[in-house]
The first five atom37 places (N, CA, C, CB, O) and aatype in JSON, in Angstrom:
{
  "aatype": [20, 20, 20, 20, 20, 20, 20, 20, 20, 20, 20, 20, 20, 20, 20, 20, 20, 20, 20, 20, 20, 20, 20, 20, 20, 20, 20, 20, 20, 20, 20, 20, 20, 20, 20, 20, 20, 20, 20, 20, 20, 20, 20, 20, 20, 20, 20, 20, 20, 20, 20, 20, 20, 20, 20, 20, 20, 20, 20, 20, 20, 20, 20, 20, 20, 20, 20, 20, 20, 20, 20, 20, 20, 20, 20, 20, 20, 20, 20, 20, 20, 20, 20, 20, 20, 20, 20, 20, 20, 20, 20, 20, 20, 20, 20, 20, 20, 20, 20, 20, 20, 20, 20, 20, 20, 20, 20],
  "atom_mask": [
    [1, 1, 1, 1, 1],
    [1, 1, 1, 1, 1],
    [1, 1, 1, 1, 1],
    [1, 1, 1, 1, 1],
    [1, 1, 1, 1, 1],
    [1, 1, 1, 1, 1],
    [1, 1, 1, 1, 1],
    [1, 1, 1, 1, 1],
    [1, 1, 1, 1, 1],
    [1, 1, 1, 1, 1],
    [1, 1, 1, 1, 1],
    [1, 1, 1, 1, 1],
    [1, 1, 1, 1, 1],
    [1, 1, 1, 1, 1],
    [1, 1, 1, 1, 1],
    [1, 1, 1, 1, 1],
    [1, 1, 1, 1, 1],
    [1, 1, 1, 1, 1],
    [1, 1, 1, 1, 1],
    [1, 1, 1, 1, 1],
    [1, 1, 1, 1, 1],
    [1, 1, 1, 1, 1],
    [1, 1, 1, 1, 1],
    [1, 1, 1, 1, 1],
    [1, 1, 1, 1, 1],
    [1, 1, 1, 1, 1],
    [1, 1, 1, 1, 1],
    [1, 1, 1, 1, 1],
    [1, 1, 1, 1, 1],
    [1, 1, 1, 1, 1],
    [1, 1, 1, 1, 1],
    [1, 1, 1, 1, 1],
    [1, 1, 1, 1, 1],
    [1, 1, 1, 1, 1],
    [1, 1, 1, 1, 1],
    [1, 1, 1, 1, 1],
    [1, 1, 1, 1, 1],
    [1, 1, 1, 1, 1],
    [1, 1, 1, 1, 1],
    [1, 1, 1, 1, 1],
    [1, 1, 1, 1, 1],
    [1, 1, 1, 1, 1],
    [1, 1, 1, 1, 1],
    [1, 1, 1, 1, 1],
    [1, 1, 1, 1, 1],
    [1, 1, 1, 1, 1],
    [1, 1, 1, 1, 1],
    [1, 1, 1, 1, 1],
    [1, 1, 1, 1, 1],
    [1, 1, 1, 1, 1],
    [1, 1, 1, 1, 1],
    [1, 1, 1, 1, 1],
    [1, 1, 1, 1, 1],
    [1, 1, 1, 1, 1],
    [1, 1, 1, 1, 1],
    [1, 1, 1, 1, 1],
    [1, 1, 1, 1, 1],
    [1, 1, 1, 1, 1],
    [1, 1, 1, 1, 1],
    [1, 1, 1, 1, 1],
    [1, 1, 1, 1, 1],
    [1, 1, 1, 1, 1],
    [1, 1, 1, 1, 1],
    [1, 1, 1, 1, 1],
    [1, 1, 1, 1, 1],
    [1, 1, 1, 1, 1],
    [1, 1, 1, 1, 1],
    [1, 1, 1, 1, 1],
    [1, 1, 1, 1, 1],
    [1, 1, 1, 1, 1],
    [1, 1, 1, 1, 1],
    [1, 1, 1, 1, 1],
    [1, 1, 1, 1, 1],
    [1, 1, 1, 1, 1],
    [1, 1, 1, 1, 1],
    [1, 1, 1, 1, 1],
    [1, 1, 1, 1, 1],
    [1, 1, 1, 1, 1],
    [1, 1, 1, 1, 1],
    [1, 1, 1, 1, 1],
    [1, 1, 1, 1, 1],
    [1, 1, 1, 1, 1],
    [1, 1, 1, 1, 1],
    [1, 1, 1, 1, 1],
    [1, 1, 1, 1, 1],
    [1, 1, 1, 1, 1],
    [1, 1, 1, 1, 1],
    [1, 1, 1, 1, 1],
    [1, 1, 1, 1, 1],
    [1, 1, 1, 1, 1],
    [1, 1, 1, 1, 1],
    [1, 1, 1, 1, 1],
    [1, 1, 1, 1, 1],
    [1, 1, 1, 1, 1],
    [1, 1, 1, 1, 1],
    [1, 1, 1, 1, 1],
    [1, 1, 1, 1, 1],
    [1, 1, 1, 1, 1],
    [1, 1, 1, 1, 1],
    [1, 1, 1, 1, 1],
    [1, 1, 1, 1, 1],
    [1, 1, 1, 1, 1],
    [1, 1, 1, 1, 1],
    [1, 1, 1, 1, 1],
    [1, 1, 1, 1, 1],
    [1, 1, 1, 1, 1],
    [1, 1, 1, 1, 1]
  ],
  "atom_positions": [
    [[-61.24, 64.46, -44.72], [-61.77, 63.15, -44.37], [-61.43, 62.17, -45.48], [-63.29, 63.21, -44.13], [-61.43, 62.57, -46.65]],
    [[-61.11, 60.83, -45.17], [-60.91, 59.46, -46.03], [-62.28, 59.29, -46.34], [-60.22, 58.05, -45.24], [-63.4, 59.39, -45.84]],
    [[-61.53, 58.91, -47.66], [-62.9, 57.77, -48.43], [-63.5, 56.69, -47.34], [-62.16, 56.57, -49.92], [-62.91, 55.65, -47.04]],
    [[-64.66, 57.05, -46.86], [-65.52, 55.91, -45.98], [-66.69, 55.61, -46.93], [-66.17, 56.5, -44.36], [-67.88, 55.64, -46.63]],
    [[-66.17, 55.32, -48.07], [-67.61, 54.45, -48.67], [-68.7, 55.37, -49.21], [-68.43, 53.54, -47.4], [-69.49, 54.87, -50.02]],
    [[-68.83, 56.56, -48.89], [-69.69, 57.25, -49.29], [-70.61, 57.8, -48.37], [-70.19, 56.67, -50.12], [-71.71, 58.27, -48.64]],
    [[-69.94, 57.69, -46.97], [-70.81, 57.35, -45.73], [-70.81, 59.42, -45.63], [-69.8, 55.99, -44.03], [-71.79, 60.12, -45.38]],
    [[-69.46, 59.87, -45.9], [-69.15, 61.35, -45.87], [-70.43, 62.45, -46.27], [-67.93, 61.54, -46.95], [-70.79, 63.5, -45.74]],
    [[-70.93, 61.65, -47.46], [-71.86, 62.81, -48.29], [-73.26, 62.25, -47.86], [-71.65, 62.86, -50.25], [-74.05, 62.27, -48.8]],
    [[-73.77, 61.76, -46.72], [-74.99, 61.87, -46.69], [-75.18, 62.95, -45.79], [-75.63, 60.7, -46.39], [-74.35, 63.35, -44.97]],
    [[-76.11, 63.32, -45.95], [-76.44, 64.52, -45.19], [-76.53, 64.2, -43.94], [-77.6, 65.18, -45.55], [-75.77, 64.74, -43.13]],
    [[-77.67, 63.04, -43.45], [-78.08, 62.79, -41.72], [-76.91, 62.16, -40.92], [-79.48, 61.63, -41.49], [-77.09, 61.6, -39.84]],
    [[-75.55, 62.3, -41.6], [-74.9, 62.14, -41.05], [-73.43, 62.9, -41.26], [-75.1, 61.1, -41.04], [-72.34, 62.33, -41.23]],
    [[-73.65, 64.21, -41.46], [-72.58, 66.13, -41.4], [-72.48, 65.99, -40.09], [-73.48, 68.11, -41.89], [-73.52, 65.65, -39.53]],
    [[-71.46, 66.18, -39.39], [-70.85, 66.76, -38.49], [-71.46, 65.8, -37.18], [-71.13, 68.4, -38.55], [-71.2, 66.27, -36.07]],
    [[-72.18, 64.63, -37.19], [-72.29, 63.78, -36.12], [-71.85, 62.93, -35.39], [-72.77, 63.44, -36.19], [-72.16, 62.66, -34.23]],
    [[-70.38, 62.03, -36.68], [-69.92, 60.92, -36.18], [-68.51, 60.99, -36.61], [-70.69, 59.73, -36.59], [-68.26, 61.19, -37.8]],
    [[-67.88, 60.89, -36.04], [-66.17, 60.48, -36.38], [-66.0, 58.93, -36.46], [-65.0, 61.06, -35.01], [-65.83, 58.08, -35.58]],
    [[-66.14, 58.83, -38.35], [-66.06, 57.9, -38.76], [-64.75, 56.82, -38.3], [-66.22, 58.3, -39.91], [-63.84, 57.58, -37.98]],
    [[-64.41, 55.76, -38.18], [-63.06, 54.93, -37.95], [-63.36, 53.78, -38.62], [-62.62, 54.6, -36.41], [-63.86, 52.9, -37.91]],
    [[-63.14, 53.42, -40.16], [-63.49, 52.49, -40.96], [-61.95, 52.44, -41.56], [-64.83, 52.83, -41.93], [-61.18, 53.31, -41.97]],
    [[-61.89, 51.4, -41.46], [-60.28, 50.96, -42.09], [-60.36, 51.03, -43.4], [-59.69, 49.41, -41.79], [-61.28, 50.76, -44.17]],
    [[-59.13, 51.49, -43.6], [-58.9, 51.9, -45.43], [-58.63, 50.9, -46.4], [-57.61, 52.84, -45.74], [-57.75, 50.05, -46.26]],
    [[-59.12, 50.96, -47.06], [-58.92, 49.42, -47.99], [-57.37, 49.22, -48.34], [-59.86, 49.45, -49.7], [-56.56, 50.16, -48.32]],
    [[-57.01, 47.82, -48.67], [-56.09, 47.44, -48.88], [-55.25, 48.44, -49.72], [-56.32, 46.34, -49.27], [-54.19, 48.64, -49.11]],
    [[-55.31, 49.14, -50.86], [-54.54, 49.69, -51.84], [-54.39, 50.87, -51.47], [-54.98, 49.61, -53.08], [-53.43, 51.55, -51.85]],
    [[-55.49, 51.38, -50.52], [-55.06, 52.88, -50.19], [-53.63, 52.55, -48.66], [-56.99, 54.02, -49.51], [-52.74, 53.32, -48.27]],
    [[-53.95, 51.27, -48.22], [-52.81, 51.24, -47.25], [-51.65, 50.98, -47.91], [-52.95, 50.26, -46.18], [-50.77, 51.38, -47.16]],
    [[-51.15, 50.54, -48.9], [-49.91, 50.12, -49.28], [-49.85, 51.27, -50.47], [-49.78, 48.41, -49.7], [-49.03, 51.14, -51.38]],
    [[-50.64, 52.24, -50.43], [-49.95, 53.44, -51.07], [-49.74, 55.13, -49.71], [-51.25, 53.83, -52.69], [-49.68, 56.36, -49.81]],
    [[-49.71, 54.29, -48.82], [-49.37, 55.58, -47.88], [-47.98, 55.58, -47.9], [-49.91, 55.56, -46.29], [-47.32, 54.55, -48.01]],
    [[-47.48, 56.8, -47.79], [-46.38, 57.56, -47.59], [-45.25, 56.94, -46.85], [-46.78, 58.67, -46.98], [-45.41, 56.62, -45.67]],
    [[-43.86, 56.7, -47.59], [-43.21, 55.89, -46.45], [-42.31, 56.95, -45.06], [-41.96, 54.79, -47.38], [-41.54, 56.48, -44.22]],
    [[-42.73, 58.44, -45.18], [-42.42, 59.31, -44.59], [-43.02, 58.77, -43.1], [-42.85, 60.57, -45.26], [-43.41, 57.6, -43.05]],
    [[-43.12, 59.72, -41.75], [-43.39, 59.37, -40.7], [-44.73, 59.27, -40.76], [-42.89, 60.06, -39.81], [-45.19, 58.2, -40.36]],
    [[-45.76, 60.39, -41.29], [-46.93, 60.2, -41.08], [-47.57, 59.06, -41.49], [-47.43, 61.06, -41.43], [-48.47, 58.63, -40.76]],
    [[-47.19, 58.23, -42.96], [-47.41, 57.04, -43.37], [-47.34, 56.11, -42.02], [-46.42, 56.71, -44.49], [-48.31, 55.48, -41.61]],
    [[-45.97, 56.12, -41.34], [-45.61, 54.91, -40.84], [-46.59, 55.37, -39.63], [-43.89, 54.51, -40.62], [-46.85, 54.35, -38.98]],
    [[-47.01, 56.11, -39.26], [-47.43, 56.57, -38.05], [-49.14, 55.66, -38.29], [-47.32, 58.58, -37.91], [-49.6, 54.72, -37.64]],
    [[-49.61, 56.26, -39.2], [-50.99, 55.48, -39.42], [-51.1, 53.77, -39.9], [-51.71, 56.32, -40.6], [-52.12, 53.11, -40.1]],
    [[-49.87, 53.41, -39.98], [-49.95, 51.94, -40.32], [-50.45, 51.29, -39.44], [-48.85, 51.33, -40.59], [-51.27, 50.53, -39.94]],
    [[-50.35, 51.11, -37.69], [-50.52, 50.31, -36.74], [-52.05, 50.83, -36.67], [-49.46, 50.41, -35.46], [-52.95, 50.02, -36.42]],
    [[-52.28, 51.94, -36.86], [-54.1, 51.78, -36.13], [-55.01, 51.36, -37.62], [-54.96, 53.87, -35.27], [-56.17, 50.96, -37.72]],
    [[-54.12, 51.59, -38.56], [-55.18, 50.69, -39.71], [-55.32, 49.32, -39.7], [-54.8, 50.81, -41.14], [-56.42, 48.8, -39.85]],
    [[-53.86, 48.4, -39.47], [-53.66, 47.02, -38.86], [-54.51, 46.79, -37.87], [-52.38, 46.78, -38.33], [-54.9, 45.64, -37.67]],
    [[-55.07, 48.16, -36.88], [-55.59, 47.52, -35.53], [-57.23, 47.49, -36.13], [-55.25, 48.65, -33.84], [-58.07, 46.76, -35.61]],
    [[-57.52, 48.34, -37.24], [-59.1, 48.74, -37.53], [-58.97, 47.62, -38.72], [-59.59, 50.67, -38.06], [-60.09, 47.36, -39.14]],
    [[-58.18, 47.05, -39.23], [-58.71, 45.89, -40.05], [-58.67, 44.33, -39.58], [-57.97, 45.95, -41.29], [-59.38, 43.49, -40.12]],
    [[-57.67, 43.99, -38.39], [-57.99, 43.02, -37.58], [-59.29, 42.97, -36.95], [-57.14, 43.0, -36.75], [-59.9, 41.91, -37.0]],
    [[-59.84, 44.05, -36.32], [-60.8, 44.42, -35.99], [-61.81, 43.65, -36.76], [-60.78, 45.67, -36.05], [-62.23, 42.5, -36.56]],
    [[-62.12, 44.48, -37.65], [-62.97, 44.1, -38.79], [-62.82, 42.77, -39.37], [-62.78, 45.01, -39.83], [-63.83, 42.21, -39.79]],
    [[-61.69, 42.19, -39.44], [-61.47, 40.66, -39.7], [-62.45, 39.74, -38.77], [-59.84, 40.25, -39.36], [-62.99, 38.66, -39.03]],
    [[-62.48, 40.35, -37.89], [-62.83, 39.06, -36.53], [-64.24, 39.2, -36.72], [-62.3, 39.42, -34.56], [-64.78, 38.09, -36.79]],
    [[-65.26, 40.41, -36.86], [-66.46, 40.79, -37.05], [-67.24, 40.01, -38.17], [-66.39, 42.14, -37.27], [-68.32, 39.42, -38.02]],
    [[-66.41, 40.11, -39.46], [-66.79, 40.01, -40.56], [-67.73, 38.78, -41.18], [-65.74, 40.14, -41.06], [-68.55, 38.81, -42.09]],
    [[-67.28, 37.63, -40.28], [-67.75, 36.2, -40.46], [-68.75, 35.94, -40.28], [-67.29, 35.39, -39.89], [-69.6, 35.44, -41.01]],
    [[-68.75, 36.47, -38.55], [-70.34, 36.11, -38.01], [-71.2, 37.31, -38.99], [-70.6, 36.45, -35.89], [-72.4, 37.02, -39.0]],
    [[-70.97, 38.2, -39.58], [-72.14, 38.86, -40.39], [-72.46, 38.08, -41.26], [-71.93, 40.11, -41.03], [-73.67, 37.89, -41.3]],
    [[-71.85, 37.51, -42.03], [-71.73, 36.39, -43.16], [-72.25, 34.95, -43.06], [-70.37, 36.19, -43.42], [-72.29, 34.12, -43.97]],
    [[-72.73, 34.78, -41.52], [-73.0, 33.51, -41.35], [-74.9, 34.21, -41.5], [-72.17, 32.62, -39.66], [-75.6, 34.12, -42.5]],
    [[-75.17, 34.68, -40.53], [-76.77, 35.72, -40.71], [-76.74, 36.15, -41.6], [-77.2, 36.9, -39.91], [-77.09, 35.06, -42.05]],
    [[-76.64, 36.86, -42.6], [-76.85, 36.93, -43.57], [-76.75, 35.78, -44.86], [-76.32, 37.81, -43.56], [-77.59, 35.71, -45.75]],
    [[-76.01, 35.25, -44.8], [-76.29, 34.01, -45.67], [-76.49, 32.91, -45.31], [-75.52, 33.75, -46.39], [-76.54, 32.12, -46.25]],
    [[-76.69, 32.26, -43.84], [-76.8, 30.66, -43.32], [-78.39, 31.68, -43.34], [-75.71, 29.68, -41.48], [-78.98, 32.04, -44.35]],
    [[-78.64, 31.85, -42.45], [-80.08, 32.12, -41.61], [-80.35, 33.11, -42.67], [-80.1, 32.77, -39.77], [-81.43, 33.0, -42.1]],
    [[-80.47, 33.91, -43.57], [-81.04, 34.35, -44.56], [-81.75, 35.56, -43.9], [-81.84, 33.33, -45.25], [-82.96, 35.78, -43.86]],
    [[-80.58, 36.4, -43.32], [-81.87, 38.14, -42.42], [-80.87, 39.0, -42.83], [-82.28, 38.44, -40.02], [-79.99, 39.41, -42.07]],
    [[-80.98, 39.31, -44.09], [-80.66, 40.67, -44.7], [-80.77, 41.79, -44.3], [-81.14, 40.87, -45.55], [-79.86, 42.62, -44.24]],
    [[-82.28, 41.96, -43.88], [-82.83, 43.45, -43.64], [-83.87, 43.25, -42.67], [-83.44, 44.24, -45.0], [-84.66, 42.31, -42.63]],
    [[-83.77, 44.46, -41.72], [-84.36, 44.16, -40.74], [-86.1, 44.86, -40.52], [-83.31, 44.53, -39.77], [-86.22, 46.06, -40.8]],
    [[-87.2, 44.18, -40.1], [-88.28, 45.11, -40.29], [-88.88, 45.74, -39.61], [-89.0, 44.81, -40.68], [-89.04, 45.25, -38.5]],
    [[-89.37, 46.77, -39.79], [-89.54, 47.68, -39.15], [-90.9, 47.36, -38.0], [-89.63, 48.77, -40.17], [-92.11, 47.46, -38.21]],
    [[-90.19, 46.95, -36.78], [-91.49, 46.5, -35.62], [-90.47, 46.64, -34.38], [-92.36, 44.56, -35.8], [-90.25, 45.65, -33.68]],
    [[-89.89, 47.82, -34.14], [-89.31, 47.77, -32.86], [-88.36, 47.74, -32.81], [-89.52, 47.07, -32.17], [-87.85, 46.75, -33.33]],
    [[-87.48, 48.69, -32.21], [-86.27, 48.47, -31.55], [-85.5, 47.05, -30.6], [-86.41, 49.48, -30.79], [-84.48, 46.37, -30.68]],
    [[-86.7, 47.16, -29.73], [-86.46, 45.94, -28.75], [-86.86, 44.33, -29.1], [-87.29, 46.28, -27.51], [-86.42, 43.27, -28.66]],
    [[-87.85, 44.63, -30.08], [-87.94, 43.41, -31.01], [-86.87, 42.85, -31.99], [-88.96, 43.65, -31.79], [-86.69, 41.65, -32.2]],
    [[-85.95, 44.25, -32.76], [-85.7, 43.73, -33.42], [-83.77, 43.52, -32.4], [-86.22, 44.44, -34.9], [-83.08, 42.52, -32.57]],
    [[-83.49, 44.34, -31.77], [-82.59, 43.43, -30.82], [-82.17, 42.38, -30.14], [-82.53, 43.61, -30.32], [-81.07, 41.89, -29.91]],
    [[-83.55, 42.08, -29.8], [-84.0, 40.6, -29.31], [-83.51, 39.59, -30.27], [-85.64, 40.42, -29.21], [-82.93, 38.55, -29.97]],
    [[-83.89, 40.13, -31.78], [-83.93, 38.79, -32.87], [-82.6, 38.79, -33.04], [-84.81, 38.87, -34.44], [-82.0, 37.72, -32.97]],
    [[-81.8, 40.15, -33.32], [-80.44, 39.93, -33.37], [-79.01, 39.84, -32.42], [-80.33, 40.64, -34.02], [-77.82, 39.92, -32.72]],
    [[-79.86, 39.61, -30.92], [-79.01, 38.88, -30.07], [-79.17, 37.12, -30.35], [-79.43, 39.35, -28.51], [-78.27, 36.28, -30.45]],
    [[-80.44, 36.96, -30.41], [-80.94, 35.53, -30.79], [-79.89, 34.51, -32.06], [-82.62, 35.88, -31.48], [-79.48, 33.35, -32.08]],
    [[-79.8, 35.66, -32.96], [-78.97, 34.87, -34.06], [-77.3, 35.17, -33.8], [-79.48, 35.47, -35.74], [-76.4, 34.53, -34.35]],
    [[-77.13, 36.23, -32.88], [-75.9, 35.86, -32.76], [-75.64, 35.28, -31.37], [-75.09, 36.93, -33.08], [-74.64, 35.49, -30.69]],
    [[-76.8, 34.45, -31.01], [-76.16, 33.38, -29.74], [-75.99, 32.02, -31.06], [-77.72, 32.89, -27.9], [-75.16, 31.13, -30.89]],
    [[-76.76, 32.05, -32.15], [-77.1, 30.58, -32.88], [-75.58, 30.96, -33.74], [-79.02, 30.35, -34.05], [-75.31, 30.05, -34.52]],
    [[-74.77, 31.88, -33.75], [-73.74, 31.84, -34.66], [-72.56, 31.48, -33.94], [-73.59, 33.07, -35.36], [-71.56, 31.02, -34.5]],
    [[-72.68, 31.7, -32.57], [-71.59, 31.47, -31.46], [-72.34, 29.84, -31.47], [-71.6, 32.7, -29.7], [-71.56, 29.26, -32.22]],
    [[-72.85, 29.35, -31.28], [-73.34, 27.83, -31.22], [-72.61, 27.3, -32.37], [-75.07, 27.56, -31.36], [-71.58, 26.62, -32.31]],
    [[-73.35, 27.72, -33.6], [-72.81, 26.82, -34.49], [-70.99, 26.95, -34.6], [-73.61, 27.14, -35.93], [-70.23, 26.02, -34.88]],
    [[-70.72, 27.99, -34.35], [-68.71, 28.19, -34.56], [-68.49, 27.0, -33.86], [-67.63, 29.8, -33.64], [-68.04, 25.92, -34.27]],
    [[-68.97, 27.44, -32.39], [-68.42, 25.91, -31.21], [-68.59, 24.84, -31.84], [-69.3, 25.53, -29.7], [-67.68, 24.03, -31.67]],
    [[-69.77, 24.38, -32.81], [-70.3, 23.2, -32.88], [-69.14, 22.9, -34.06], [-72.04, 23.1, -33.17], [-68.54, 21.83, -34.1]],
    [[-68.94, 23.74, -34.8], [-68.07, 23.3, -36.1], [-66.79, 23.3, -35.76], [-68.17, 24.2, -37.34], [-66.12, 22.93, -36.73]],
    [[-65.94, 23.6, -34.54], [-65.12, 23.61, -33.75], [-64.67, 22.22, -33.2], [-65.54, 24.43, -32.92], [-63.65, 21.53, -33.22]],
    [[-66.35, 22.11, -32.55], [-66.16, 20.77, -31.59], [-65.91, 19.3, -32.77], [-67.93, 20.54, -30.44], [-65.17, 18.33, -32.56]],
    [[-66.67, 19.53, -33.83], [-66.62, 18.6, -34.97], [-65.26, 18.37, -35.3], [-67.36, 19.09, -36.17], [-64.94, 17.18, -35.31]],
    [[-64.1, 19.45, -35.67], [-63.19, 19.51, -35.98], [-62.04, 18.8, -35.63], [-63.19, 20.32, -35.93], [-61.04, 18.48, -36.28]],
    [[-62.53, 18.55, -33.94], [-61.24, 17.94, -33.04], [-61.61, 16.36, -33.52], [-61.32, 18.28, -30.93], [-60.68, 15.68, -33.97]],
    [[-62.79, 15.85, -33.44], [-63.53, 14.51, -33.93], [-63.03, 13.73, -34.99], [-64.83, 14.76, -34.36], [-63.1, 12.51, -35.2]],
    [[-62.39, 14.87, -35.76], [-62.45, 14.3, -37.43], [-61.02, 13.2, -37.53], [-62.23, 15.97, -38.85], [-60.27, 13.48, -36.59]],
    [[-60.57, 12.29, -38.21], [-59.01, 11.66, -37.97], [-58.79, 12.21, -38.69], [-58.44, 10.33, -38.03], [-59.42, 12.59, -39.68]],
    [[-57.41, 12.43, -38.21], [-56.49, 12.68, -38.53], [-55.42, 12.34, -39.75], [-56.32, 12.55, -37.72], [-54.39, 11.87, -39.25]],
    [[-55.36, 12.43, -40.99], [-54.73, 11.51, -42.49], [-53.38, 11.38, -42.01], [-54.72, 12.43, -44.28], [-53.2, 12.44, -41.43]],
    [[-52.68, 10.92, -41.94], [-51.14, 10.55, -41.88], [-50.58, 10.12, -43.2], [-50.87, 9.35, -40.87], [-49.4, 9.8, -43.3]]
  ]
}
């Protein structure tokens, strides 16, 4: 198994999940330029685009709206709150979107 962060050595999680976490930058540009290298290049490209597109809206909840950690009162409560903030993160993208087209243009 790849270095996933440390996710490998916890115990409550031996033999449960087949991890797919993209490999950091330096371990990709030190793979092998043999076939197996080239073979794993496209699904790491596909697991870090991936992760590119994700990455923002975590970054907007966690640092615009300030919800780090979540507390302990429910499953369905606490789903609720975090569909809630990611309808207000899809709002604000549009809104900073819609601003964008507004702005003139410098020539």
């Amino acid at each position: 198994m790849e270095d996933i962060r440390g996710i490998e050595k916890r115990e409550e999680t031996q033999g449960l999940v087949v991890w797919a976490v993209a490999m950091r930058p330096g371990k990709r540009r030190a793979l092998p330029e043999e076939e197996a290298g080239r073979m794993k290049e496209p699904l790491e490209q596909m697991k870090a685009r991936i992760r590119a597109k994700a990455e923002p809206l975590f970054h907007i909840i966690e640092n615009l709206f300030r919800h780090k950690k979540l507390r302990c009162k429910g499953l369905a409560k606490n789903t609720a709150q975090l569909f809630a903030l990611f309808g207000l993160v899809n709002l604000l993208i549009a809104k900073r979107r819609l601003l964008a087209f507004d702005s003139p243009i410098a020539s």
